[in-house]
C-alpha positions in Angstrom: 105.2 13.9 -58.2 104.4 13.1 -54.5 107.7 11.4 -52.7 106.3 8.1 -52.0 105.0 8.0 -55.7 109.0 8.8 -56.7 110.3 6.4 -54.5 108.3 3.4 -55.7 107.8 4.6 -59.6 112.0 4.3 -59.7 112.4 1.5 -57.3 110.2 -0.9 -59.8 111.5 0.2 -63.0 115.3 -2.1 -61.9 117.4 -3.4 -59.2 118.7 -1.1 -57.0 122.4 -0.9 -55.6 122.9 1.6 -52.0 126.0 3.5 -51.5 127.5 4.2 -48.4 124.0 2.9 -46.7 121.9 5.0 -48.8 118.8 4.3 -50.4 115.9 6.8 -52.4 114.3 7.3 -48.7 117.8 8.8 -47.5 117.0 12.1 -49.4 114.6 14.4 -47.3 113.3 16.6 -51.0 112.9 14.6 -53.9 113.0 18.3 -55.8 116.9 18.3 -55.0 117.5 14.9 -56.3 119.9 14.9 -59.6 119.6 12.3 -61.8 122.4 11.1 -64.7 121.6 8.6 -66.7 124.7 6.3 -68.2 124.4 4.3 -71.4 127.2 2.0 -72.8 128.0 -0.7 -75.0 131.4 -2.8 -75.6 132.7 -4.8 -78.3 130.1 -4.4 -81.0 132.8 -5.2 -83.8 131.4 -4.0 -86.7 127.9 -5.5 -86.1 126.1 -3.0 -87.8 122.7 -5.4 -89.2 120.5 -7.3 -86.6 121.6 -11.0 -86.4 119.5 -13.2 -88.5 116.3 -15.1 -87.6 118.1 -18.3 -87.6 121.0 -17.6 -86.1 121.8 -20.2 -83.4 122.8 -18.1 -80.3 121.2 -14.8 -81.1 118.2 -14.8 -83.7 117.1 -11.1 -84.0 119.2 -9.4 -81.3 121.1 -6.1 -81.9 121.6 -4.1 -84.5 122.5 -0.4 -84.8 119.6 1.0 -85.9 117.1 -0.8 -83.0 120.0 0.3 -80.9 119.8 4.0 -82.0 115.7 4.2 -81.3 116.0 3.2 -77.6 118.7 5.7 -77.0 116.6 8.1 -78.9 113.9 6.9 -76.7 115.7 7.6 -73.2 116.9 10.7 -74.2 113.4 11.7 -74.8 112.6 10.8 -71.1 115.9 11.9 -69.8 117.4 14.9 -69.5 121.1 14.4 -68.6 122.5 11.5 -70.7 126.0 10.7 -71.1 126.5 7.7 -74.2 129.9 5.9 -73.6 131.9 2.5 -75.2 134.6 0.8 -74.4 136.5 0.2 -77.2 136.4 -2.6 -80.3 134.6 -0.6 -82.2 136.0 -2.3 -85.5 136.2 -5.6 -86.9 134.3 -8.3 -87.3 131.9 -7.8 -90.0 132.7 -7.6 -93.9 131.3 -3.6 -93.3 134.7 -2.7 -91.5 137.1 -5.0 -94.3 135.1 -2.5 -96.6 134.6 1.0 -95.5 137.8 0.7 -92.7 135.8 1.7 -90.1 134.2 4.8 -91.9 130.5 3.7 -90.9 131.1 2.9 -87.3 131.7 5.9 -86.6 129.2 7.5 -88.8 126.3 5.6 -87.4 128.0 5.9 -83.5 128.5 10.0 -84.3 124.3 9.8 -85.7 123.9 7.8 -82.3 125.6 11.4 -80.7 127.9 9.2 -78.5 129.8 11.5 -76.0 133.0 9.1 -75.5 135.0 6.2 -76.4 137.9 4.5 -75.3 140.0 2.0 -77.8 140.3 -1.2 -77.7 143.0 -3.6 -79.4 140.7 -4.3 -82.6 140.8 -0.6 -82.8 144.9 -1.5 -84.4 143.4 -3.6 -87.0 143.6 -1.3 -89.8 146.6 0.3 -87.9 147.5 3.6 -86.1 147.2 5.4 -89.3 143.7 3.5 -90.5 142.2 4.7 -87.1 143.9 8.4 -87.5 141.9 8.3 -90.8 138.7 7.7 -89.7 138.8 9.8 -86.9 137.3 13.1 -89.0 134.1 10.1 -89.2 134.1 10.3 -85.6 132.3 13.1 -83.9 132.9 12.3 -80.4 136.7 11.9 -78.8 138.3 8.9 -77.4 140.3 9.0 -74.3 143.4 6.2 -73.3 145.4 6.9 -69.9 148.2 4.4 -69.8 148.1 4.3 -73.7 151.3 7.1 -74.3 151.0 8.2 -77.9 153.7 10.9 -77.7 156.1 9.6 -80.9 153.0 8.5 -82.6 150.0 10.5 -85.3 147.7 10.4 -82.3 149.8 12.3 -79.9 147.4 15.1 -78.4 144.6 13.3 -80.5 143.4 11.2 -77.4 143.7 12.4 -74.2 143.8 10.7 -70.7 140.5 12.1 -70.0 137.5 14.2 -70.4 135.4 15.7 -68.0 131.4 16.4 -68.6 129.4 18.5 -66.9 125.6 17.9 -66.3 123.2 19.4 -64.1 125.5 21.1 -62.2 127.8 18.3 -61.4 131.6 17.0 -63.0 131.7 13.9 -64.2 135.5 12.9 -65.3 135.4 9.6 -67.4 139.2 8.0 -68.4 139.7 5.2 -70.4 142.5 2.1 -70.1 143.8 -0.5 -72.4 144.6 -3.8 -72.2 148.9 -4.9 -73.2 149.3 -4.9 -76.6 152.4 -6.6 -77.2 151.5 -10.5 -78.2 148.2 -9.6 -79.0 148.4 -6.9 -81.9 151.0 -7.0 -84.3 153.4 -4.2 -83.3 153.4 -2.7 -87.4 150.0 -1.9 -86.1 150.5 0.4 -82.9 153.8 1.1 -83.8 155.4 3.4 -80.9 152.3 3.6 -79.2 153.6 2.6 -75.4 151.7 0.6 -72.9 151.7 1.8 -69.2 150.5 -0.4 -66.2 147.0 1.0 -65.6 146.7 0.3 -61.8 149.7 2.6 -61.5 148.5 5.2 -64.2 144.9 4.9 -62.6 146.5 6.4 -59.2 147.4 9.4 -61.1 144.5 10.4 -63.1 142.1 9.4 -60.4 144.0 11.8 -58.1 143.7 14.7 -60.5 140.4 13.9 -61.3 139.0 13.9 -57.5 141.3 16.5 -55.9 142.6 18.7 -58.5 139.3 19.1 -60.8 136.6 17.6 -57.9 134.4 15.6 -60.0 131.6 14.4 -58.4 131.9 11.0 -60.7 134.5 9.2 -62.0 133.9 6.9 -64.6 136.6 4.1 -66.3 136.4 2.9 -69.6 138.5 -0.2 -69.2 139.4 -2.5 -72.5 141.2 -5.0 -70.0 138.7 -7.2 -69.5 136.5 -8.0 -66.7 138.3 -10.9 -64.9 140.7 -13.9 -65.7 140.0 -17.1 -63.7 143.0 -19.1 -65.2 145.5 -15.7 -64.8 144.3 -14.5 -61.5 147.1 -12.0 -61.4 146.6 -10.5 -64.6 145.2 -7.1 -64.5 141.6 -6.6 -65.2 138.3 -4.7 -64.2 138.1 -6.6 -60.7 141.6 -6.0 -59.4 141.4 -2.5 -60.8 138.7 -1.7 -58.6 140.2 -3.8 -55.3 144.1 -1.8 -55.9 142.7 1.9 -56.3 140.2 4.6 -55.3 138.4 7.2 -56.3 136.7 5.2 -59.1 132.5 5.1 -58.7 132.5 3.2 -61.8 134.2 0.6 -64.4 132.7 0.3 -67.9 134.0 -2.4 -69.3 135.3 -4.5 -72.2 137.7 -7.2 -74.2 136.2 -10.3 -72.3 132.9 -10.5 -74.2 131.4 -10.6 -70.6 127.9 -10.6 -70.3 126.5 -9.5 -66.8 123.1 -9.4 -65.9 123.8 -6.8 -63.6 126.7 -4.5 -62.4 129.1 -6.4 -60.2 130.4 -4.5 -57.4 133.6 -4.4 -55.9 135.4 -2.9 -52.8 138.6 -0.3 -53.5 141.3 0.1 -51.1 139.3 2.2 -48.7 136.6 -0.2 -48.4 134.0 1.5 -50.6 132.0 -0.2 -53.4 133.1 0.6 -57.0 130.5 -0.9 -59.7 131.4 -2.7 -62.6 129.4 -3.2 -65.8 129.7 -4.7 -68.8 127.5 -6.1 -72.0 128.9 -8.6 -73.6 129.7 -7.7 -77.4 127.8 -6.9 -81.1 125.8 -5.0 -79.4 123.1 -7.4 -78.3 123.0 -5.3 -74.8 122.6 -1.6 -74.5 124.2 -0.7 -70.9 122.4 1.7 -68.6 123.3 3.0 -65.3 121.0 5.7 -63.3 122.4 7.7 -60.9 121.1 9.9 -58.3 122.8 12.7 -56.4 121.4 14.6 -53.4 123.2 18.5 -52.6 125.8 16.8 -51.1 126.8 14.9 -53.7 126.0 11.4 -52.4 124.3 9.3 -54.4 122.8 6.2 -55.2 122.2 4.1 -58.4 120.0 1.6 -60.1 120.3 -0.5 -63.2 119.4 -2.4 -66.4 121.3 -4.2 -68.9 118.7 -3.4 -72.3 118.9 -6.6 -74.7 118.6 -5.2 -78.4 
């Protein structure tokens, strides 16, 4: 494809977001151009069926099987996909009071989702009703500030994972929002909480210096932003009180963004934030490009189911 065909084929399929002053036309070949393509869904709880006609808020949206034919569809058209959630998987839905969490993670593992990261629903069933499902599961979960060390899931999930795709690193690590007063602590038992701003220091450090990844990725479960607890930590001050971090998945908050909020860390660059609500009404997707030297820029699209 001719350049100036490239550059205005992608720039109408979505919005576009520069880095650093960047744009498509920054790239002198389009032949060195690398793309990776980012899909990602939050808080679907169980919502395994479509919602019904009638339903008041969302007649016919979501459902796991329209969900699995568009990501079937883009990995058709893509070749470097990475499929990530953050967290709340379970609960919701009479499936999970039944099965225990046994089909979401069939139908996610038929979906061939790459990561996960838990979120406090995750508890419902307990530590040991997660560790029970997990042989369900076919992809890992990862949990940085999450220390599992005196519990069944100590060496189970890690801080992190790191993906390589057309020749580039992409280290994603996932966070969790305080569990104490919001699951009961039978559930999580002697799982320990660690401030993630201070945790996030240390993994993004080993992540960008030690192992050079040429993405970072967070899967957050704290929640995008709380108006009435503006100290409280969440996806926004995450961003503002670190580095390192190109992008913030995100979760807990039900927050439904049109588009990927972005942010600036403590160096003054832009970190992007995304999430899609919950039930999986939206399917996330993020496209990123990367010239040889590793810069890059990104478009786009929130997918409604």
């Amino acid at each position: 494809m001719k350049r100036r065909d490239f550059i205005k084929n992608t720039a109408a399929t979505s919005s576009l977001l520069t880095f650093g002053g960047l744009s498509l036309t920054s790239f002198d070949a389009v032949e060195k151009i690398k793309k990776l393509t980012i899909l990602h869904t939050n808080d679907t709880h169980s919502h395994i069926d479509p919602f019904p006609a009638d339903d008041p808020k969302n007649p016919n949206q979501a459902g796991a099987a329209r969900r699995a034919s568009i990501i079937e569809k883009i990995r058709a058209e893509e070749e470097n996909v990475l499929l990530l959630d953050a967290g709340d998987i379970f609960q919701g839905t009479p499936y999970f009071n039944y099965y225990g969490g046994e089909l979401e993670f069939k139908i996610m593992s038929m979906m061939q989702y790459d990561l996960a990261t838990l979120g406090n629903h995750d508890f419902d069933n307990g530590i040991d009703g997660f560790y029970a499902q997990l042989p369900h599961a076919k992809f890992d979960f990862v949990s940085a500030n999450y220390d599992f060390k005196n519990t069944i899931l100590d060496g189970i999930v890690k801080p992190y994972k790191i993906f390589k795709k057309a020749g580039l690193k992409i280290g994603v690590f996932g966070l969790g929002v305080e569990l104490e007063g919001l699951v009961d602590k039978k559930l999580y038992k002697e799982t320990v909480y660690n401030n993630p701003i201070d945790i996030t220091k240390d993994v993004v450090r080993q992540l960008k210096e030690i192992e050079k990844c040429d993405l970072i990725i967070c899967l957050s479960h704290l929640g995008f932003k709380y108006t009435n607890e503006p100290e409280k930590i969440c996806d926004v001050l995450l961003a503002q009180k670190t580095k390192d971090i190109d992008l913030i998945i995100g979760g807990h908050t039900h927050t439904f963004l049109d588009k990927p909020v972005v942010e600036k860390n403590t160096e003054g660059k832009e970190v992007l934030i995304n999430q899609v609500g919950c039930y999986g009404i939206n399917l996330g997707r993020l496209d990123f490009y990367f010239s040889d030297d590793k810069k890059y820029i990104n478009q786009s699209k929130n997918i409604v189911i």
